[in-house]
C-alpha positions in Angstrom: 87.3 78.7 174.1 87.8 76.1 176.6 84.3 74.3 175.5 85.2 73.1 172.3 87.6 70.6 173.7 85.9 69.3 175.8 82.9 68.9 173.3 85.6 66.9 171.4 86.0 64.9 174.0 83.1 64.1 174.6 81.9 62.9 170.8 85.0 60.3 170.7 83.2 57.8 172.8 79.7 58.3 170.8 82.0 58.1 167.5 83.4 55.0 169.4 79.9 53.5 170.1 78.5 54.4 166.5 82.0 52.7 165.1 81.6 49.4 167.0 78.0 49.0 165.5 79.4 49.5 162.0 82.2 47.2 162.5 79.5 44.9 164.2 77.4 45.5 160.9 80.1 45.2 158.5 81.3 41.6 160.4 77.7 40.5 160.1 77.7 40.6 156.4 80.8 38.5 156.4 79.3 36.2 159.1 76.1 35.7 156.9 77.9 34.9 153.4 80.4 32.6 155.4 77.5 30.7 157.4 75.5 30.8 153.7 78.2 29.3 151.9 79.0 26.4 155.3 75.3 25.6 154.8 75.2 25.3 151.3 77.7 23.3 150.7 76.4 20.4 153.3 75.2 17.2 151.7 72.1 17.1 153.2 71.2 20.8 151.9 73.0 19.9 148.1 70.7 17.1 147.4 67.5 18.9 148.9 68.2 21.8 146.4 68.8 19.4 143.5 66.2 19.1 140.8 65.7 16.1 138.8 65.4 17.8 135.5 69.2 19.5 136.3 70.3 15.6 137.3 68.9 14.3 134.1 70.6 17.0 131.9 74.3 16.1 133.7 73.8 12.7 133.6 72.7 12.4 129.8 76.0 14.7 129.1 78.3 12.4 131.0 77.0 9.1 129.7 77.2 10.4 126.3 81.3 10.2 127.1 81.2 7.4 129.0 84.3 5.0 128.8 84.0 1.2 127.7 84.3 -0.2 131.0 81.8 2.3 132.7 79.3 1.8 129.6 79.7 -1.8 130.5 79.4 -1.6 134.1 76.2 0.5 133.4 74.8 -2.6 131.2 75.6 -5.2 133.1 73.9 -3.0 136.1 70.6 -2.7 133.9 70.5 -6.6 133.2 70.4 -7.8 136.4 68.2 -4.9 137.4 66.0 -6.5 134.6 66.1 -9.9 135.7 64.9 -8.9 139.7 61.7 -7.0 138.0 61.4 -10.4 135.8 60.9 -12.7 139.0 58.5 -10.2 140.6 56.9 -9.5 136.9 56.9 -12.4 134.6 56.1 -10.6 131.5 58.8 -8.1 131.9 61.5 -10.8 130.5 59.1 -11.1 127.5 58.4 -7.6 127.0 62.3 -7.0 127.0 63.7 -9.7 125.6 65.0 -8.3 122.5 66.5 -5.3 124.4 68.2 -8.2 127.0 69.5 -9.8 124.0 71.3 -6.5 122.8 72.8 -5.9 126.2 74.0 -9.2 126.8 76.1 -8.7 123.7 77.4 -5.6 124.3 79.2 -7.2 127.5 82.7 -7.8 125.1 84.8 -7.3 128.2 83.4 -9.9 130.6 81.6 -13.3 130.7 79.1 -11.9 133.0 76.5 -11.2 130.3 76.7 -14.7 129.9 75.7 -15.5 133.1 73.1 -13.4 133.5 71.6 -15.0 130.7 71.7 -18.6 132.0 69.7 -16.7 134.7 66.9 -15.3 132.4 66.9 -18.8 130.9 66.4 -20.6 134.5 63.8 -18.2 135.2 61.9 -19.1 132.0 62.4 -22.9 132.9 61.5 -22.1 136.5 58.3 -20.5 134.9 57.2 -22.6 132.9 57.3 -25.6 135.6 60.3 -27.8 134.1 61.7 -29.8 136.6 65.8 -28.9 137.2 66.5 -32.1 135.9 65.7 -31.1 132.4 67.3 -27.6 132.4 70.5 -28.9 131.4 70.4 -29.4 128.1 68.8 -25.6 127.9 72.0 -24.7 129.7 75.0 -26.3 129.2 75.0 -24.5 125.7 75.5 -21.4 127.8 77.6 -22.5 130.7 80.3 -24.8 128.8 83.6 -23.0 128.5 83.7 -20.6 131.3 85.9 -22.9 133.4 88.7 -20.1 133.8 86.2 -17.4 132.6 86.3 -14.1 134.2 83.1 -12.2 135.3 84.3 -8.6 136.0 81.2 -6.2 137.1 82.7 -2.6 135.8 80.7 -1.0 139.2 83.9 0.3 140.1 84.1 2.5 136.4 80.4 3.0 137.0 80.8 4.2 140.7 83.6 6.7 139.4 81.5 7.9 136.6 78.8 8.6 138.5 80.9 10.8 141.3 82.3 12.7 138.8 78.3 13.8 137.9 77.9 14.5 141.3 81.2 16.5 141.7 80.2 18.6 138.8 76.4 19.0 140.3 78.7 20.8 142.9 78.8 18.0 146.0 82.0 17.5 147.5 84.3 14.4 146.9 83.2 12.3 149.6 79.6 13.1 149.4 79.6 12.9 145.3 80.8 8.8 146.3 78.3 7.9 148.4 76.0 9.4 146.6 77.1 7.6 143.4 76.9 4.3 145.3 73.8 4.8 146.9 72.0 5.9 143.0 73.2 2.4 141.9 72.4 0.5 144.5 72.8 -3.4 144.9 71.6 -4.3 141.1 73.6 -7.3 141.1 72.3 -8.9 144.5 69.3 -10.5 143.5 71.1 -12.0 140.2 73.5 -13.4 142.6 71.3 -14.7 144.8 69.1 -16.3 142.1 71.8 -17.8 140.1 73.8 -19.3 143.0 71.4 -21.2 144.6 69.4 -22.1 141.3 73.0 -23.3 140.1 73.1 -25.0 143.1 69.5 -27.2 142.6 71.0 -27.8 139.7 74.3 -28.8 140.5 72.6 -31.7 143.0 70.5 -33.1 140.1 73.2 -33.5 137.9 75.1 -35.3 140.6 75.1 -39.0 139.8 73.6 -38.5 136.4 76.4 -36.1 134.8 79.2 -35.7 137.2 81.6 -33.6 135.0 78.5 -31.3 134.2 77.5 -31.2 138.2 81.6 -29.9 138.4 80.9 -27.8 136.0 78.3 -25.6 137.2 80.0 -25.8 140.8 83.3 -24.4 139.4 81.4 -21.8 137.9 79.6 -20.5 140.7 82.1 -20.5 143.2 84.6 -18.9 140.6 82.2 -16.2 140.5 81.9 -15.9 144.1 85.4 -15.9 144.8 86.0 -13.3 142.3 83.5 -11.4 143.2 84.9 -11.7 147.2 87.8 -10.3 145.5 87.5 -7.4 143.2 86.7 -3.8 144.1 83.0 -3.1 144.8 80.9 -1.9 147.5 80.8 -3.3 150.4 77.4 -4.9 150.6 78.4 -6.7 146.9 81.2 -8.1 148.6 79.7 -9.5 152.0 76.8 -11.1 149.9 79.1 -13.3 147.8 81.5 -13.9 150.8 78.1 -15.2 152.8 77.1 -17.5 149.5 80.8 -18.6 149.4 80.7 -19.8 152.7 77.4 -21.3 152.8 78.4 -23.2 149.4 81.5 -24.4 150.6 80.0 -25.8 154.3 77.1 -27.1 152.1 79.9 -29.2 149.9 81.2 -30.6 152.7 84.9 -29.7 151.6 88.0 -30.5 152.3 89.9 -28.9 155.1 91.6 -26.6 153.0 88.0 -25.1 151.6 87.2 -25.4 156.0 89.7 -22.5 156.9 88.6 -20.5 153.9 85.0 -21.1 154.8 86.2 -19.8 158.4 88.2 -16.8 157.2 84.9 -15.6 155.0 83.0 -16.1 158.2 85.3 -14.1 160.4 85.7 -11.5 157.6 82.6 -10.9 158.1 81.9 -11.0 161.7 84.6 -8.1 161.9 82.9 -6.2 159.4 79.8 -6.2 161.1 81.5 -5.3 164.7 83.1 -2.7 163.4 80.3 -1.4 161.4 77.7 -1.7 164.2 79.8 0.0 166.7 79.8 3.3 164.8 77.0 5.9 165.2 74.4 6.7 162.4 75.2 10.2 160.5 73.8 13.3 160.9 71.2 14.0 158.2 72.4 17.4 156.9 76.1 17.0 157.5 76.3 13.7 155.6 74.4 11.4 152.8 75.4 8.3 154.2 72.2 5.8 155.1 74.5 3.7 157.4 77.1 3.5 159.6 79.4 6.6 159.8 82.7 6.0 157.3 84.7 8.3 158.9 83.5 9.2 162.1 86.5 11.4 163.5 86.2 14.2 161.0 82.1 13.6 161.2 82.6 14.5 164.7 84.7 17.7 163.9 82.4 18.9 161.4 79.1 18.6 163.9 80.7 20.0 166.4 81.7 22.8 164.7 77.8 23.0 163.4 76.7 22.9 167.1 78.9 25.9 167.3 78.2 27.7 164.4 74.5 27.4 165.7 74.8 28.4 168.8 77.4 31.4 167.9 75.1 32.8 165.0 71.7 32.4 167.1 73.5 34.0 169.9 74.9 36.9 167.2 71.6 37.6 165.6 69.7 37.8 169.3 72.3 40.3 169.8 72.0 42.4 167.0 68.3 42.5 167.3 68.9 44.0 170.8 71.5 46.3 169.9 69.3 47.5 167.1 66.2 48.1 169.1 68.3 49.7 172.0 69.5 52.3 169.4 66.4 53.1 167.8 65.3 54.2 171.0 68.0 56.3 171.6 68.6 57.7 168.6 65.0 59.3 169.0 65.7 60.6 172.0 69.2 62.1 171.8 70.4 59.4 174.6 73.3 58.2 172.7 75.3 61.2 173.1 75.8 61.3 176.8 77.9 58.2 176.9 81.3 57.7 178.1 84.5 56.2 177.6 84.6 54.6 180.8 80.9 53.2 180.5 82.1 51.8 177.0 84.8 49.6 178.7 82.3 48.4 181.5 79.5 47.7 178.7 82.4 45.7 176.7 83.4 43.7 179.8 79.8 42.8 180.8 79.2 41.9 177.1 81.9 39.6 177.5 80.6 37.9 180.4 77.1 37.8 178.9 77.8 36.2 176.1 80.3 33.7 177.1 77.9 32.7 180.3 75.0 32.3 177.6 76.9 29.9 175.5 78.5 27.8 178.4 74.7 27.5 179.8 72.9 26.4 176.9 75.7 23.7 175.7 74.3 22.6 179.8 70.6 23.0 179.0 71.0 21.2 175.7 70.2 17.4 176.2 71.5 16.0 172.4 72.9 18.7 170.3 73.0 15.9 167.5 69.8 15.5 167.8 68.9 19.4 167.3 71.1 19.2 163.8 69.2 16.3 162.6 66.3 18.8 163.0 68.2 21.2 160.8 68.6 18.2 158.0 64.5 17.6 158.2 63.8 15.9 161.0 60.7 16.0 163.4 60.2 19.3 165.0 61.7 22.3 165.0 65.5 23.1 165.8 65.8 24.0 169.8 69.2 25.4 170.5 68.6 28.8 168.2 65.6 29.8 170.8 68.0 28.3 173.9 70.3 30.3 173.3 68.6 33.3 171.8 66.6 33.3 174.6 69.4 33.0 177.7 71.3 35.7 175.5 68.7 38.3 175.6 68.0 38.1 179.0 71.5 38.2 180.2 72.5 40.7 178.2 69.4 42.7 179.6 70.0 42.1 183.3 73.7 43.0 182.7 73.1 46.2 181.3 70.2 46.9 183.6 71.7 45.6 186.7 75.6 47.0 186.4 76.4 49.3 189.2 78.6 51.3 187.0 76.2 52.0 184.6 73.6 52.9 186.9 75.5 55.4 188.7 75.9 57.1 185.0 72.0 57.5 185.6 71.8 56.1 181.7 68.5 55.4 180.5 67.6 51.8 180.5 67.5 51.7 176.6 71.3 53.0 176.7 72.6 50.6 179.3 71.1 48.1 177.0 73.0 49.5 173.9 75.9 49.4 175.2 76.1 45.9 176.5 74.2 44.5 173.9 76.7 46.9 170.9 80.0 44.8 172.1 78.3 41.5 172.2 77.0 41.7 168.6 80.4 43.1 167.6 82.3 40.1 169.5 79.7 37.7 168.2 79.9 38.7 164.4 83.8 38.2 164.9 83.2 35.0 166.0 80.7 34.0 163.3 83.1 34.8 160.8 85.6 32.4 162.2 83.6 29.7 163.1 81.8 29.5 159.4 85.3 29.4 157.9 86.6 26.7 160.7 83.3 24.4 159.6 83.8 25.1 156.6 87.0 23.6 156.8 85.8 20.7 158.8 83.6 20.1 156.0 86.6 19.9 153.5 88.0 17.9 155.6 85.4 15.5 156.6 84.7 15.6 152.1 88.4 14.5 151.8 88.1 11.8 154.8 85.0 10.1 153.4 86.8 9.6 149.7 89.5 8.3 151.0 88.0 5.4 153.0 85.6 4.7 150.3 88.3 3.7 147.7 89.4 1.1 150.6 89.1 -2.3 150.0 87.0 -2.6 153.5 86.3 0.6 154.8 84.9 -0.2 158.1 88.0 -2.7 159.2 90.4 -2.2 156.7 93.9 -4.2 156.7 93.1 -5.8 159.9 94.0 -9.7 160.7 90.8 -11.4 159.8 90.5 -9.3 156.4 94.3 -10.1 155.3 93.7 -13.9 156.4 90.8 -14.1 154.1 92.7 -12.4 151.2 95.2 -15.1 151.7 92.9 -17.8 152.0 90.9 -16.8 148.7 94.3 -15.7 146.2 96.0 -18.9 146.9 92.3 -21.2 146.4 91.4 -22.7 142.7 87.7 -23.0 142.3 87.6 -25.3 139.5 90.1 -28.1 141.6 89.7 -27.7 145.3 87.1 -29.0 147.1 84.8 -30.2 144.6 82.2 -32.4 145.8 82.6 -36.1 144.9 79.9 -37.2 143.0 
């Protein structure tokens, strides 16, 4: 009568033991589908698993309801894209021309179209080895009567058309910018390149001969410049025509009025530049930028909490692989039963130790964690820190359980002292799997929210700072078309 208590007894700390491993099992299923939906939902992974056939089919559905000024922003992208394959090409302007034509004239909103085709018709003259001082007459047709025009660019609608395909593709608001930005690229860089400084040539030859004309095509170019300096676009648009700006204005020898704008483009720039190359490069699978980190601060939270979820998963799944093997053993052998309560605290304790000395050790051993994600995101080699930390895991969880006095005073079989170290740990380490997914996926939302929010700034990398809100002054209060023109 007085065995069956005791027998009782004695199961509660195998029902314990047997518990724990389901708990550990049932926290590693939650561990895995938080860690798979952390790792799906980075950048890097997003547009690795996106197909060009399912980019294709979203973006024909969007630009099918495209808005005016995105449809136009689109066009006026596709011309100049046109005209930078002409002056590497020069049949392609012949092969399109009837298709340029079209284009041009859907530009209602914006005098642009027109310039861009005092560009195609430069690059014909150009071609066809007429001097500039005959291109006027070819010209003036074309540039008269946009003294006070307005050359908007739509890349703003565009941009903002294009996230929103990325947002419904399923990227996250920051990355579905950047991405956007990155898919149009600089199409307007070599049209304002080419026309500026052919403007320019042009400008000079019409000097003496045709002042009012040589004003004219001066006013034009730098009123597209300024506004250019001046409306939203990305940042690269932006620097280009401050850089052309400044150079036109120094070439002009202006005025000192034109001098301290040509200074506050200059040191506009500079400060961009400083600020820019001061920031760290991104890491590949955490972000799709290509240059300097927007928002480093919540870049920083989300890697770190990578470097974690790496080390804690690899450290988790080392674990369970023990724990696993440990009780195969003993279930064949009928070890399992003979445990006790008491051995069960000491296993959880060294566990404990274990684990935590494993993790604090290989963030010592590992010489650039960064470096390690890249590896995740593609780059060369294999990732390190999962075999780091898989490996100092393993062994200290075996020498724990092998060398505890405790446990060998129980005179347990080696496979049991194993399983009960190496039970705990998984249990622990699923727990903490389950949080640290969820915390980078958070960090991720985060860093998401971060990077669309200094995108739609003005200057991302400096923002309102001195030499940026000098330069805005400088540029609102200066008339293109009546200061500083040259004096023929």
């Amino acid at each position: 009568m007085r065995s069956k208590p005791s027998t009782a007894s004695e199961s509660r700390p195998t029902a314990l033991l047997v518990g724990g491993l389901l708990g550990a099992i049932a926290l590693s299923i939650l561990a895995a589908v938080a860690i798979g939906r952390t790792w799906l939902g980075l950048p890097g992974v997003q547009l690795r698993r996106l197909t060009s056939e399912r980019y294709t089919q979203v973006v024909r559905q969007a630009d099918a309801t495209l808005s005016d000024a995105a449809r136009q922003g689109l066009i006026a992208a596709n011309v100049s894209t046109l005209l930078a394959a002409a002056q590497r090409d020069p049949t392609t302007a012949a092969r399109n021309r009837d298709t340029l034509q079209k284009m041009i004239r859907e530009l209602r909103g914006t005098q642009l179209g027109r310039l861009q085709q005092a560009a195609f018709l430069i690059l014909d003259l150009e071609q066809a080895g007429i001097p500039a001082e005959r291109w006027w007459p070819t010209l003036e047709p074309v540039l008269r009567g946009l003294e006070r025009a307005k050359f908007a660019h739509f890349l703003p609608d565009l941009i903002a058309q294009r996230t929103a395909v990325f947002e419904a593709l399923g990227f996250g608001p920051g990355s579905a910018r950047v991405e956007a930005e990155q898919v149009i690229g600089h199409p307007h860089g070599p049209f304002l390149q080419f026309f500026v400084s052919h403007l320019r040539q042009l400008e000079e030859n019409l000097g003496v001969a045709d002042p009012s004309a040589a004003a004219l095509c001066q006013g034009v170019a730098r009123r597209l410049l300024r506004q250019w300096v001046l409306d939203p676009a990305p940042s690269g648009l932006r620097l280009l025509a401050a850089d052309l700006l400044a150079e036109e204005l120094k070439t002009a020898a202006p005025p000192p009025s034109t001098s301290s704008l040509a200074y506050a483009l200059r040191e506009w720039r500079k400060a961009y530049h400083a600020s820019a190359s001061a920031r760290p490069s991104p890491i590949s699978p955490l972000s799709l930028q290509h240059g300097p980190e927007l928002c480093f601060g919540w870049h920083l939270a989300l890697a770190k909490g990578a470097i974690w979820l790496v080390r804690i998963s690899s450290a988790a799944v080392v674990s369970a692989l023990v724990a696993v093997a440990a009780l195969a053993w003993c279930l064949r052998s009928g070890a399992h039963r003979s445990v006790n309560r008491v051995s069960l605290q000491s296993g959880a304790l060294l566990a404990v130790l274990a684990v935590g000395v494993a993790l604090v050790l290989s963030g010592m051993l590992s010489s650039n964690a960064t470096d390690d994600l890249r590896r995740w995101g593609g780059g060369a080699g294999w990732p390190r820190e999962p075999w780091v930390v898989g490996g100092l895991t393993a062994a200290l969880l075996g020498l724990a359980a092998l060398l505890s006095p405790r446990l060998r005073r129980a005179r347990y079989p080696a496979a049991l002292r194993v399983l009960i170290v190496a039970a705990p740990a998984w249990l622990l380490l699923s727990a903490a799997s389950v949080l640290t997914g969820w915390e980078t996926g958070r960090a991720l939302a985060d860093y998401e929210e971060g990077v669309r929010q200094v995108c739609e700034q003005s200057d991302p990398f400096t923002g309102l700072d001195a030499s940026y809100t000098r330069m805005l002054e400088e540029l609102r209060a200066w008339d293109p078309n009546t200061a500083g023109q040259t004096p023929w």
